[in-house]
MIGUKOL-81914 format. One record per residue (C-alpha): chain; x, y, z. Coordinates in nm, 4 decimals. Layout:
<nupas>
<nupa><chain>A</chain><c1>X</c1><c2>Y</c2><c3>Z</c3></nupa>
...
</nupas>
This chain:
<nupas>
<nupa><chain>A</chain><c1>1.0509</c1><c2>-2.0529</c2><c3>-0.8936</c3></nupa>
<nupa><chain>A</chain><c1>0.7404</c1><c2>-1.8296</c2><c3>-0.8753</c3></nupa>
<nupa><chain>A</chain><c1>0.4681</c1><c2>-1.8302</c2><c3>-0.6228</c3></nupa>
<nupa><chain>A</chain><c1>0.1356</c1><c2>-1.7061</c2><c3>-0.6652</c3></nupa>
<nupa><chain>A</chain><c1>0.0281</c1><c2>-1.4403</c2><c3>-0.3690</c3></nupa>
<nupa><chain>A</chain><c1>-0.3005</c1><c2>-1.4306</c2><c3>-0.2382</c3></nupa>
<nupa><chain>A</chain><c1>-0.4763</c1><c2>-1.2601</c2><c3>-0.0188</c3></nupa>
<nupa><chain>A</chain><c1>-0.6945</c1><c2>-1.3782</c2><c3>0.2037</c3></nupa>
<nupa><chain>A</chain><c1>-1.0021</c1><c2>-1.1807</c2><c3>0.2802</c3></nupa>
<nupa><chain>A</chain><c1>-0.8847</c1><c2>-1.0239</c2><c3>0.6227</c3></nupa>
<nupa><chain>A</chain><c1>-0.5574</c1><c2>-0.9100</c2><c3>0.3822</c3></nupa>
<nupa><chain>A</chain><c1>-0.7859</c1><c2>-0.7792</c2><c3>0.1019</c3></nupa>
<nupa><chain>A</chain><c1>-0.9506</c1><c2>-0.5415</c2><c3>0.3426</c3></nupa>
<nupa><chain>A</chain><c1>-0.6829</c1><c2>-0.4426</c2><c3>0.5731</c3></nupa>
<nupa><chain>A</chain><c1>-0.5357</c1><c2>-0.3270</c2><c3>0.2350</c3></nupa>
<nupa><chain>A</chain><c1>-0.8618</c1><c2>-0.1543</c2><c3>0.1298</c3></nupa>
<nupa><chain>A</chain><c1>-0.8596</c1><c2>0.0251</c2><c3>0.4872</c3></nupa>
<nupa><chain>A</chain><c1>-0.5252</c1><c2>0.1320</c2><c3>0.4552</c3></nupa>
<nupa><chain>A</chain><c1>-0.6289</c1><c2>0.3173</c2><c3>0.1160</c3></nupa>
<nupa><chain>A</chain><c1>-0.8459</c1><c2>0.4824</c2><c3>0.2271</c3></nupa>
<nupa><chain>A</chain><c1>-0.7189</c1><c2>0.6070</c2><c3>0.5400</c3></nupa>
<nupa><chain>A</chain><c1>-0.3999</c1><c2>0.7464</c2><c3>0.3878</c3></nupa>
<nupa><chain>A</chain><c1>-0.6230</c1><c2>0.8706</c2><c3>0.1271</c3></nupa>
<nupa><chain>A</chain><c1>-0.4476</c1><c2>0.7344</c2><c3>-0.1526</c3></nupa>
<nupa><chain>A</chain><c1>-0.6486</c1><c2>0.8767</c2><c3>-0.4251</c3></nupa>
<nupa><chain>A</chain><c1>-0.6147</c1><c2>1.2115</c2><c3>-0.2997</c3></nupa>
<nupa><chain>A</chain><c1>-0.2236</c1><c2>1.2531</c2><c3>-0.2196</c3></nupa>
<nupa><chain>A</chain><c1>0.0326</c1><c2>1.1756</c2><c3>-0.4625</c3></nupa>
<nupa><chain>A</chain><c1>0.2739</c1><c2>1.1007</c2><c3>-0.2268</c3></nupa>
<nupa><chain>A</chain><c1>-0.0030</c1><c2>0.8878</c2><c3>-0.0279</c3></nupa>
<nupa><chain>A</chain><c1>-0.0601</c1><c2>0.6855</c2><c3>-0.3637</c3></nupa>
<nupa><chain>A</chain><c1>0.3019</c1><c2>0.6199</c2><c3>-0.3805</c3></nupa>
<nupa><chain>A</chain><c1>0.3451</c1><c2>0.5035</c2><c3>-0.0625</c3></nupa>
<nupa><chain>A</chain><c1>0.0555</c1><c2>0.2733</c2><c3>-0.0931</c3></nupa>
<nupa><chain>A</chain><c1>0.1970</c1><c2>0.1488</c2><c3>-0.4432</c3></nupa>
<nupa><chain>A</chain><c1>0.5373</c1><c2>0.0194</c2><c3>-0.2468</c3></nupa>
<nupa><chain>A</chain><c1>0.3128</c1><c2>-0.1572</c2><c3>0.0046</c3></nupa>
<nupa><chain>A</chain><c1>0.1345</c1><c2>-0.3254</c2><c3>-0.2526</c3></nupa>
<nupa><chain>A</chain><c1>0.5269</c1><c2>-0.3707</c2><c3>-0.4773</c3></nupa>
<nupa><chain>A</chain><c1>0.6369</c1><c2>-0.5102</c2><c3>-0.1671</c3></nupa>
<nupa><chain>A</chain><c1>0.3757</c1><c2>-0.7626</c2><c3>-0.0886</c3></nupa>
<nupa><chain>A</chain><c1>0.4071</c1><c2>-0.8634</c2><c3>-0.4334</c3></nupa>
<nupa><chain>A</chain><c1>0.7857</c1><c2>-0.9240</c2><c3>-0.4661</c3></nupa>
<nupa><chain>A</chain><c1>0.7069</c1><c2>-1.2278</c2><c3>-0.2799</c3></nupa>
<nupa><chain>A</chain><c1>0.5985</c1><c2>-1.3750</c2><c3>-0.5773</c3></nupa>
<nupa><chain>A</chain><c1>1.0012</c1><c2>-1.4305</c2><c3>-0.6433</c3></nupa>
<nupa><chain>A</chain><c1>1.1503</c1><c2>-1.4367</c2><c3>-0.2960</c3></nupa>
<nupa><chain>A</chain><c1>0.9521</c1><c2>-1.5799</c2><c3>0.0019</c3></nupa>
<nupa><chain>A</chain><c1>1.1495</c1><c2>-1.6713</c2><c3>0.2551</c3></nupa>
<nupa><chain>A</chain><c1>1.3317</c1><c2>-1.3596</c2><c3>0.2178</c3></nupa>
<nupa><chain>A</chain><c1>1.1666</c1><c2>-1.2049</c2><c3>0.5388</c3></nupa>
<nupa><chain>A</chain><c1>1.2090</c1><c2>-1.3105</c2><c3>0.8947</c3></nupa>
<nupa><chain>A</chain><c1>0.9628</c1><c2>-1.4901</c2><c3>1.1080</c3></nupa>
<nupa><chain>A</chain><c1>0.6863</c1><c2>-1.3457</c2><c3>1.2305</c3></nupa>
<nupa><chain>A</chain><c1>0.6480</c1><c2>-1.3218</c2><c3>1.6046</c3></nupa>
<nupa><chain>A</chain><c1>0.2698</c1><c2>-1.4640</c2><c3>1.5699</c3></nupa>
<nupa><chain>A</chain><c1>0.4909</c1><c2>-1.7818</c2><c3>1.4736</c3></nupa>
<nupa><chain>A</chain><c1>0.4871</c1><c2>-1.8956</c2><c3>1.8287</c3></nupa>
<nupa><chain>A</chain><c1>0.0838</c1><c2>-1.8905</c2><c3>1.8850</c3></nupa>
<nupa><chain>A</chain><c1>-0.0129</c1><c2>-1.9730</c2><c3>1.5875</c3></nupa>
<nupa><chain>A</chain><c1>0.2012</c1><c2>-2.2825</c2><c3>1.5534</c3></nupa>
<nupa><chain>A</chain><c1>0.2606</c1><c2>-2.2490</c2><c3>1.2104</c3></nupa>
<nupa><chain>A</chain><c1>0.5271</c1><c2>-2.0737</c2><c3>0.9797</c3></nupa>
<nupa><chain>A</chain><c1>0.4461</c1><c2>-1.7278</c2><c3>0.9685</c3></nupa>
<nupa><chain>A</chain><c1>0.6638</c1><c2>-1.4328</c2><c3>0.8434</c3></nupa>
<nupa><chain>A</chain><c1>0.6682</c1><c2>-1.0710</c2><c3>0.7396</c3></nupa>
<nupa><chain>A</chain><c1>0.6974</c1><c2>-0.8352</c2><c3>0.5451</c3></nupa>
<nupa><chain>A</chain><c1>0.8022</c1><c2>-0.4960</c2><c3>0.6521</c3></nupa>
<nupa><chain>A</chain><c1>0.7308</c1><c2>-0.1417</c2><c3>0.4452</c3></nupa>
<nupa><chain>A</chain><c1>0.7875</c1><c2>0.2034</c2><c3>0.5202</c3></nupa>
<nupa><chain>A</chain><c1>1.0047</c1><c2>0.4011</c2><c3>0.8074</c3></nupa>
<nupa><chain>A</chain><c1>0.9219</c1><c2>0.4296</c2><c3>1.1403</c3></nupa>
<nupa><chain>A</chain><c1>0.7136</c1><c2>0.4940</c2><c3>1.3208</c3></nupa>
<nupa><chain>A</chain><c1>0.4473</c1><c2>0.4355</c2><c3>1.0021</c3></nupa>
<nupa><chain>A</chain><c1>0.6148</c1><c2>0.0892</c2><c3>0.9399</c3></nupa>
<nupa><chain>A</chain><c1>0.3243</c1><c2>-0.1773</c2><c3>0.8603</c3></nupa>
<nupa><chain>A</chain><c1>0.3902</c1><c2>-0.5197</c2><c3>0.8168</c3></nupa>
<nupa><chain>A</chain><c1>0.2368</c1><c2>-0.8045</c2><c3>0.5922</c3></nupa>
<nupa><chain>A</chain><c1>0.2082</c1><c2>-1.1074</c2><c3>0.8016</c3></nupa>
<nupa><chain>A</chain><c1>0.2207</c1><c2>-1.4311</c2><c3>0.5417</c3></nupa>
<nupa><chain>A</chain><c1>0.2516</c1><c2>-1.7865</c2><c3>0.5238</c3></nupa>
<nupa><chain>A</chain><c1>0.3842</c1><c2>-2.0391</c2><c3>0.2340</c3></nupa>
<nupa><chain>A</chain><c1>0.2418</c1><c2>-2.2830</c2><c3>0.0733</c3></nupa>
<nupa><chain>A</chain><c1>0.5588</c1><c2>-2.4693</c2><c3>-0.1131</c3></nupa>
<nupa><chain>A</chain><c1>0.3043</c1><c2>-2.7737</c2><c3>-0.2023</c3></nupa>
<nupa><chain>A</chain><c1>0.0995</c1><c2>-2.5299</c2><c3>-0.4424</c3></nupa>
<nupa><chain>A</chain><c1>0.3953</c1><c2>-2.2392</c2><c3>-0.4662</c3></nupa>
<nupa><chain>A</chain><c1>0.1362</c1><c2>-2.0147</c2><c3>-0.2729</c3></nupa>
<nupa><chain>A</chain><c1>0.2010</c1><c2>-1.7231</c2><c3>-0.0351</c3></nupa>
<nupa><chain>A</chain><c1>-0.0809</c1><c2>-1.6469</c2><c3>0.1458</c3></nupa>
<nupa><chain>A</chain><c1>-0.1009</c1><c2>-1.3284</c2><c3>0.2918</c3></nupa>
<nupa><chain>A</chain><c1>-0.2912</c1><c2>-1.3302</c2><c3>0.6001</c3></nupa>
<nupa><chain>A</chain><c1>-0.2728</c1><c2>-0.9662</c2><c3>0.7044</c3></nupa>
<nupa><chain>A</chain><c1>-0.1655</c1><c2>-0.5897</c2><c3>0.7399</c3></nupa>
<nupa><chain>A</chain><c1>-0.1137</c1><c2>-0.3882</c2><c3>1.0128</c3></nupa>
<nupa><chain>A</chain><c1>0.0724</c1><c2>-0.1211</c2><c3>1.1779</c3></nupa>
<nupa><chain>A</chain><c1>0.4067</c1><c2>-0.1869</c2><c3>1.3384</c3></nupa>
<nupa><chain>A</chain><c1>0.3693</c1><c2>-0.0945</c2><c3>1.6302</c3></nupa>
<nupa><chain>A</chain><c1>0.0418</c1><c2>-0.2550</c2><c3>1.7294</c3></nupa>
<nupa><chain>A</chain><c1>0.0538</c1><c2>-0.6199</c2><c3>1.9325</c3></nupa>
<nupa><chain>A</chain><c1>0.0683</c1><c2>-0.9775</c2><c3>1.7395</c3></nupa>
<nupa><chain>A</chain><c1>-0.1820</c1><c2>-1.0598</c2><c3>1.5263</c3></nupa>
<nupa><chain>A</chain><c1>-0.4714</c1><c2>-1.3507</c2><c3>1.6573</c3></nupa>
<nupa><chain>A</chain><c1>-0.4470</c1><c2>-1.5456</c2><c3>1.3381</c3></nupa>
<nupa><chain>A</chain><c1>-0.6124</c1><c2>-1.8543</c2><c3>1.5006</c3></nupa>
<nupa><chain>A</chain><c1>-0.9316</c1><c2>-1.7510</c2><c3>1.3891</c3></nupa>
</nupas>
């Protein structure tokens, strides 16, 4: 079954941030690198629940997982939630590995 991804605002410009500060347009291999981010937020389209639970779970009291892309220590992660009601997975946002659990309350 396919879901539709979305992303919500927060998403849509963590993502536009991200291009520009690894400067995409100007590197090759920084435009590659941001195409697998973006081919690995949308493979959820087909598998969902193929990524473990995010740790902003807890807090948020909802299911939340994530996606994971790229090698350390520049792995970033795609924090999302599904909606199996309307086959939606809502991706909430993007940020660095390293840095502490989202506040997705908000």
């Amino acid at each position: 079954m396919t879901f539709r991804v979305e992303l919500t605002d927060r998403a849509a410009r963590d993502l536009a941030i991200l291009f520009e500060e690894k400067r995409a347009l100007e590197s090759l291999a920084a435009g590659h690198w941001f195409n697998g981010l973006e081919r690995a937020i949308y493979s959820l389209e087909t598998f969902p629940r193929k990524c473990p639970m995010a740790p902003e779970s807890r807090k948020a009291g909802r299911s939340l997982r994530h996606v994971l892309y790229g090698r350390k220590p520049h792995v970033y992660r795609a924090i999302y939630e599904i909606d199996e009601a309307r086959k939606i997975v809502r991706v909430l946002t993007i940020r660095h590995g390293a840095m502490e659990p989202a506040d997705l309350d908000g």
